[in-house]
N, C-alpha and C positions, 0 to 999 in steps of 0.2 A: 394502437400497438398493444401487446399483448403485455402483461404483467406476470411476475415470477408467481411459485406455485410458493407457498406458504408452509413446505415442509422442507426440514434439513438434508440437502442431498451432499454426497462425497464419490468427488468425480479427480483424477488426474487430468490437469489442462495438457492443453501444446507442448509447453513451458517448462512440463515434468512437474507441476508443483499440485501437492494435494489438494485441493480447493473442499474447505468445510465451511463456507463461509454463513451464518448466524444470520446475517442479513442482505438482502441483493438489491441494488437502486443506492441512489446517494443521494436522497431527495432536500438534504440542506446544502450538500455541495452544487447541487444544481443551482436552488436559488439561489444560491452566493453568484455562482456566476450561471445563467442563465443562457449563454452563447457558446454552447459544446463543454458545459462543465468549467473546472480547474483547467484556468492558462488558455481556456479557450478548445482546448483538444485534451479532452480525458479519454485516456485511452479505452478503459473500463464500459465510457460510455459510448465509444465507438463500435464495439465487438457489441455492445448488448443492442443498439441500432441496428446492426448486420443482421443480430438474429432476431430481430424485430420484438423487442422486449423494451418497455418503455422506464429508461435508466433513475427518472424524475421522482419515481415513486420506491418508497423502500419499503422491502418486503419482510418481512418476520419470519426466517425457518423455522419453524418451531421441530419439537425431539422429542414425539411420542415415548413415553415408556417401553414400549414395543417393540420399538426402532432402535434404542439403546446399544443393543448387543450386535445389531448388524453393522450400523454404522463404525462402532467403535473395532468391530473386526478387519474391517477394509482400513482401517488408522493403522493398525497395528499390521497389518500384512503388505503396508507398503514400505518402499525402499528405504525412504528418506528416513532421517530421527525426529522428525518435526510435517508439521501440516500446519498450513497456514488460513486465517480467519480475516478477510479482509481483502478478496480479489477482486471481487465485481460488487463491493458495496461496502459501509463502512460501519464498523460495527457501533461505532458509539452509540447510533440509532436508538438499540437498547442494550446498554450494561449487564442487565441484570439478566437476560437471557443470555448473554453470552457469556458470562460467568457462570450460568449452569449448564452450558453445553461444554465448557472447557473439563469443570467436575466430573461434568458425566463421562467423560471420552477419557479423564485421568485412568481408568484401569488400561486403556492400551500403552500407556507406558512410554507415549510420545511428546514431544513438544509442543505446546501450539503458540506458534506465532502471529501475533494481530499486529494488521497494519492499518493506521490510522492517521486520519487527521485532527481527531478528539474535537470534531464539531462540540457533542455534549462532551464534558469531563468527565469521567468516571469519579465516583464519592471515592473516602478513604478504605470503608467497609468492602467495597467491591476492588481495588487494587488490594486489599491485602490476600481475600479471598483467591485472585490470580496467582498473585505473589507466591499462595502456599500451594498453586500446581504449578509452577516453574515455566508461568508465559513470561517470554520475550516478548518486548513492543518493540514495535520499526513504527516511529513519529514522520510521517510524509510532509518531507518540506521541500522549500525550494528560493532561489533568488528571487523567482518571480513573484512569491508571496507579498504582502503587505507590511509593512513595522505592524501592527498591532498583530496579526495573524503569527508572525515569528516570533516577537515575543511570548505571542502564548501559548504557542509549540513547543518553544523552549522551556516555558515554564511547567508544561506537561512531562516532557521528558525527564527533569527535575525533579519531578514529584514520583514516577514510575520506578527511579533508580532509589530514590529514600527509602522505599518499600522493596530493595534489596532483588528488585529483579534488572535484568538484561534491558538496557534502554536503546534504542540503535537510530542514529539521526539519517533518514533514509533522505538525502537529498535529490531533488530531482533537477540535474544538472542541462547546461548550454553552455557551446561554446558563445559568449557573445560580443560582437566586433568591437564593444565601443565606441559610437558614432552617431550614442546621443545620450540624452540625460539619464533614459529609462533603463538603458545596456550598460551604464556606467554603475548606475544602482545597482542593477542586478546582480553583476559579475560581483561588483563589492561585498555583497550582503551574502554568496555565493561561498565566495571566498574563504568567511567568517565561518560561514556553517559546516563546512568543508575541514576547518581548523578544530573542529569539537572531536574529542575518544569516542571511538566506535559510528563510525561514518558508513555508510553504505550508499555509493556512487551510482545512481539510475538515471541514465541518460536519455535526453527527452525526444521523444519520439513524436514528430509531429508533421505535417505536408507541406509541401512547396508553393502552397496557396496563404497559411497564415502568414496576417497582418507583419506580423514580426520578422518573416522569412522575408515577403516582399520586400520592409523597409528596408532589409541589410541589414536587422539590429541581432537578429539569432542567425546564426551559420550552420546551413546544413552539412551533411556528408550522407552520401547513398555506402550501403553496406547488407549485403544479399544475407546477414545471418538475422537481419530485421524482422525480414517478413514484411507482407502487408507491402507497403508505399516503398519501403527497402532505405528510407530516408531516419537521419536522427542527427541530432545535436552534438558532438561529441567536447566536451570541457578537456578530458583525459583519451586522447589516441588508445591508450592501452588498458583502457577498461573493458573488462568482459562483458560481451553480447553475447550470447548465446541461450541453451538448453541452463533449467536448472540444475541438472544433475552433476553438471561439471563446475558450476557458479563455485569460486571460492571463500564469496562469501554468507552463503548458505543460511540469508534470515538473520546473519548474527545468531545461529545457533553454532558457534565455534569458541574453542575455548580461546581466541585472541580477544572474540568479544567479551567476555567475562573478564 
């Protein structure tokens, strides 16, 4: 499989959402779970299989000096207030490159939002450094995590809001039946997360083949604004699927999140 190109590229996805992403591949989310990523079906790493890029290996965009002004013009010339660092890879990877791509993109006058699972932590030096260009974090959790892995999500988002920026607990939701030990966990542990300020509800999107689907323990619902498999998890009926541009909750770039 083919591996990403090592330079920063800024593309709007499907999705509507700017994708600047610092690094592509999630190669400790892999080995964490090595059978389709996180939960077994990472989304992330199903589009990057489609287009034959091998998701296991993380790439470094780097940001020529050269590149500076083009990139940061296509930031600024698009719709949205915010562009996001974190779609098909995770940026923890490396900190300190993405903390100089956020500086350098600060002349366009946009937000950048990273979404993460804080495999590595970011030091205190580098969250203040964000901190003083006004990133937003979305901490990607979910029921299905582990106690020690939510624990120390929580304990990440914890530490991103002491340092006075926008913290957003992105959970990534299922409806699940309760109908065994593991559905009873999850929903509870779900539940909790769900109960934190500044929540952002993503419903897990996954096929009619997983383990979890088969056993009856996660509940599907088919829904043609999916795409793809047309199939998803829904915890909340009345949560938005859709385009990002009509999303209400927009990154947690909203002043309800603040």
């Amino acid at each position: 499989m083919r591996q990403y190109k090592p330079i920063l590229t800024c593309a709007e996805n499907s999705k509507g959402v700017l994708d600047v992403d610092t690094v592509k591949g999630c190669e400790r989310g892999m080995c964490a779970y090595p059978g389709g990523g996180c939960y077994g079906e990472c989304y992330a790493r199903k589009i990057a299989a489609a287009r034959g890029f091998d998701f296991s290996v993380s790439v470094v965009r780097r940001l020529p000096a050269n590149m500076v002004a083009a990139v940061a013009y296509k930031v600024y010339a698009h719709h949205a207030r915010w562009y996001r660092i974190g779609v098909s890879g995770d940026p923890s990877h490396d900190w300190g490159h993405t903390v100089h791509v956020c500086e350098a993109l600060a002349i366009a006058s946009k937000v950048p939002v990273i979404v993460t699972k804080h495999w590595v932590a970011a030091s205190d030096s580098q969250l203040r450094r964000l901190a003083a260009v006004g990133v937003v974090f979305n901490t990607s959790t979910s029921g299905m995590d582990t106690n020690d892995e939510i624990e120390y999500r929580v304990e990440q988002m914890k530490r991103v809001k002491a340092f006075g920026m926008v913290g957003v607990c992105r959970v990534v939701t299922c409806e699940y039946s309760g109908n065994s030990k593991w559905s009873t966990r999850c929903a509870n542990m779900q539940r909790k997360l769900l109960a934190r300020g500044g929540v952002i509800d993503t419903p897990f999107r996954c096929s009619r083949n997983n383990p979890r689907v088969v056993s009856g323990e996660i509940v599907l619902t088919r829904d043609a604004r999916c795409g793809g498999t047309g199939t998803v998890s829904l915890y909340d009926k009345g949560t938005y699927i859709g385009s990002c541009n009509d999303c209400p909750d927009q990154c947690g770039v909203t002043e309800e999140a603040r």
